[in-house]
C-alpha positions in Angstrom: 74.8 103.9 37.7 75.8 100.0 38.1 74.6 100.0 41.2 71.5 101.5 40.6 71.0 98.4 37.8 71.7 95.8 39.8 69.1 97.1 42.6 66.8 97.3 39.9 67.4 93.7 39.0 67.3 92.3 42.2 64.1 93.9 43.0 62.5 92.9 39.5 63.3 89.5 40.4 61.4 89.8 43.7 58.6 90.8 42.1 58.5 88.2 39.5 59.1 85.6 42.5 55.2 86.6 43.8 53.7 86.9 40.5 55.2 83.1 39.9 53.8 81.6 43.2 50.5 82.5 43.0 50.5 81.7 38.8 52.3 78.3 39.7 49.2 77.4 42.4 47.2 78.2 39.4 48.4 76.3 36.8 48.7 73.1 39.5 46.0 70.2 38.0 44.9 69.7 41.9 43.9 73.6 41.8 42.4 73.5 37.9 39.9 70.5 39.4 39.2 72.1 42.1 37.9 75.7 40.2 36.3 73.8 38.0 33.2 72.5 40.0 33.2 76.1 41.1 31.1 78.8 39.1 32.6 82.3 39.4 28.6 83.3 39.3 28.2 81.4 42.7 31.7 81.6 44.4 34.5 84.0 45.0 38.3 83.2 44.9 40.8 84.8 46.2 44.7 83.9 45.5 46.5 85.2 49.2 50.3 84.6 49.8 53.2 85.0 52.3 56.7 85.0 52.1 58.7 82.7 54.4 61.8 84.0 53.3 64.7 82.2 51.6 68.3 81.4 51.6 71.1 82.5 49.8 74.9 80.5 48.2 77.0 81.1 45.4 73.9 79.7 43.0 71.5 82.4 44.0 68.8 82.5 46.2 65.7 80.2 47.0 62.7 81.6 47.8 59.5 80.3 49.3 55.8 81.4 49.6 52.5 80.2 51.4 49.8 80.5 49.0 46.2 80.1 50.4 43.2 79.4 47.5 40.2 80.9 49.4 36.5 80.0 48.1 33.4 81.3 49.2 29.6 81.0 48.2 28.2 83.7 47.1 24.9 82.7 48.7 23.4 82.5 52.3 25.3 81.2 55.1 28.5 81.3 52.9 30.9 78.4 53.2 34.4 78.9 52.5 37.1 76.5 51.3 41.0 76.9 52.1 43.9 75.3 50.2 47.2 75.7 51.5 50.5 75.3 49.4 54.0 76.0 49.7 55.8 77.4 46.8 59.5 77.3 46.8 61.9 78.5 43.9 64.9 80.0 42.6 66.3 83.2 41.7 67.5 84.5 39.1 65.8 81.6 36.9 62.6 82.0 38.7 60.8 80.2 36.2 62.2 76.4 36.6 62.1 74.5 39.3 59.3 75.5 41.1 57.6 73.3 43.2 54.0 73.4 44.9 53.3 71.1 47.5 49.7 71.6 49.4 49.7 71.7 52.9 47.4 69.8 55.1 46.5 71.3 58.4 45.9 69.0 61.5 44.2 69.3 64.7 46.1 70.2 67.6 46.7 68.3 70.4 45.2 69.3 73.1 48.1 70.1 75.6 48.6 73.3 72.8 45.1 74.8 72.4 44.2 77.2 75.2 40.9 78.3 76.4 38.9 81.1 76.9 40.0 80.3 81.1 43.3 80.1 79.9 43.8 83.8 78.2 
């Protein structure tokens, strides 16, 4: 039966580390300006993530997720938006220290892109 607890609390704790990410990109005042010149009437948002894994020590475990903000006018030739953060944390105390930092995609250079020839 111990076992079967502690399973039970790891796996709770997973699942409170997503529900945390995507609430902590939320929450963030960048995010909360950003939503706010948006009408739900006119746009769609979508909250996406992806887990990049963690590390674990005698402290417990840090975890980290990629959370992508996606929004999208609902009229005609519909432009979407993208926002990018990493969300790292802790576990078991999933709930402090979390940090959200955006991420800010570059161009490539060109020796990395391929073309059509290429493929």
């Amino acid at each position: 039966m111990k076992p079967f607890i502690m399973l039970l609390m790891l796996f709770s704790c997973t699942l409170l580390a997503e529900d945390i990410a995507i609430e902590a990109v939320k929450k963030h005042p960048k995010i909360i300006e950003l939503l706010s010149t948006k009408t739900l009437a006119k746009h769609w948002v979508e909250f996406h993530q992806m887990d990049l894994g963690g590390e674990c020590g005698f402290t417990g475990c840090k975890w980290r997720k990629l959370v992508s903000v996606i929004v999208t006018s609902k009229g005609g030739n519909a432009i979407s938006t993208t926002t990018i953060a990493l969300v790292s944390g802790h576990k078991p105390n999933n709930i402090n220290n979390i940090t959200v930092e955006f991420v800010e995609l570059t161009k490539l250079i060109k020796d990395t892109t391929q073309t059509k020839q290429q493929l």
